[in-house]
C-alpha positions as CSV (number, residue, x, y, z in Angstrom):
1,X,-25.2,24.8,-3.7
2,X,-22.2,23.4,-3.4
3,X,-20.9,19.8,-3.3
4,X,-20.2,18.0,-0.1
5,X,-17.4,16.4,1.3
6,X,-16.9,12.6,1.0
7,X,-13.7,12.3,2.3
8,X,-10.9,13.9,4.5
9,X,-7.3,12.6,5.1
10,X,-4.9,14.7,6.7
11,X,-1.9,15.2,5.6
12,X,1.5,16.8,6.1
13,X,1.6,20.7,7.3
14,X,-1.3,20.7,8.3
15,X,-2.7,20.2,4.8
16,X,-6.1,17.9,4.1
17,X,-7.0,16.2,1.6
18,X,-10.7,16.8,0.4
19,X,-12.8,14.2,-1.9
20,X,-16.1,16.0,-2.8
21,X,-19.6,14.7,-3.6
22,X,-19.1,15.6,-7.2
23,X,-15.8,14.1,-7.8
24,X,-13.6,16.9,-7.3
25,X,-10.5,16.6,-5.3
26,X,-8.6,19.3,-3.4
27,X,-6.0,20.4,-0.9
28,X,-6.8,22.5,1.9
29,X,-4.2,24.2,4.0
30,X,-5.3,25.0,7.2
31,X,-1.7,27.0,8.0
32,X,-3.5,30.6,7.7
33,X,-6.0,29.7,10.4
34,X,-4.3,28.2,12.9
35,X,-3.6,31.2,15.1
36,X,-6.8,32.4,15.4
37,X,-9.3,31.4,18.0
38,X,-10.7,27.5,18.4
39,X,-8.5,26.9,15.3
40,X,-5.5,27.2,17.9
41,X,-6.8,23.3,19.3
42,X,-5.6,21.9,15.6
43,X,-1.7,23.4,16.5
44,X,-0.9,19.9,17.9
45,X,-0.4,17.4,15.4
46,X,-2.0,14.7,16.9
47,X,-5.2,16.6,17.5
48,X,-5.1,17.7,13.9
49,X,-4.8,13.9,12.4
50,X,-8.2,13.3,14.5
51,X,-10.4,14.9,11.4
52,X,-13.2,13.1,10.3
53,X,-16.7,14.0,7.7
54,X,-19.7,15.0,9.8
55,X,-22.6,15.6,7.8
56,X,-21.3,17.0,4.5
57,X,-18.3,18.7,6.3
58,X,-15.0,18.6,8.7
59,X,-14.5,18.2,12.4
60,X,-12.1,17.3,14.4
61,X,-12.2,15.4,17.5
62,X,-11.5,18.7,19.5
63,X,-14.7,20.2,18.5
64,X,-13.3,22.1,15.5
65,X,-15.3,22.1,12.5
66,X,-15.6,24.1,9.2
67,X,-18.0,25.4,7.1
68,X,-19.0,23.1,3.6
69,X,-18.9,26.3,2.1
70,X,-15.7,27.7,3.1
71,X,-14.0,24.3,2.7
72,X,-14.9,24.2,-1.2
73,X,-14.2,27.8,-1.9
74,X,-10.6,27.3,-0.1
75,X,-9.7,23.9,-1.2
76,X,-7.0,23.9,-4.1
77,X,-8.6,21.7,-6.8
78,X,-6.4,18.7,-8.0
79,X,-6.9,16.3,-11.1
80,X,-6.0,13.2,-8.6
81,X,-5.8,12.2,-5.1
82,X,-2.2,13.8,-3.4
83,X,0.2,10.9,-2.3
84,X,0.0,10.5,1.4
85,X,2.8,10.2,3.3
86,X,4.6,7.3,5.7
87,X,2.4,8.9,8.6
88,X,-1.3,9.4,6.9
């Protein structure tokens, strides 16, 4: 089973930033999705900085929401949490 997520914060490029229920940290990019169906909602910026945990994964205002399993296996582990920038 894998762990849940804790925390999202979106960031640049349509990147998040994933804090996990075991204390992992990642990076997801969501640029390889966005042209394909419902994922086409998250194109606008301001829809895409509208992510927030439900349960023990991501949605987005818009309706849009992954699968907890998907988002660990894709997320980029990191050591720390990624800087965010002026607009995060």
């Amino acid at each position: 089973m894998q762990p849940s997520v804790k925390k999202v914060t979106a960031l640049e490029n349509y990147r998040l930033s994933v804090e996990f229920s075991n204390g992992e940290h990642g990076t997801l990019d969501m640029n390889p999705y966005l042209d394909f169906g419902v994922f086409e909602r998250l194109i606008d910026p301001g829809a895409f900085q509208q992510v927030f945990v439900s349960f023990d994964t991501i949605e987005w205002q818009c309706g849009v929401d992954l699968d907890p399993e998907f988002v660990y296996s894709k997320c980029q582990r990191t050591d720390a949490k990624p800087k965010l920038t002026a607009n995060s």
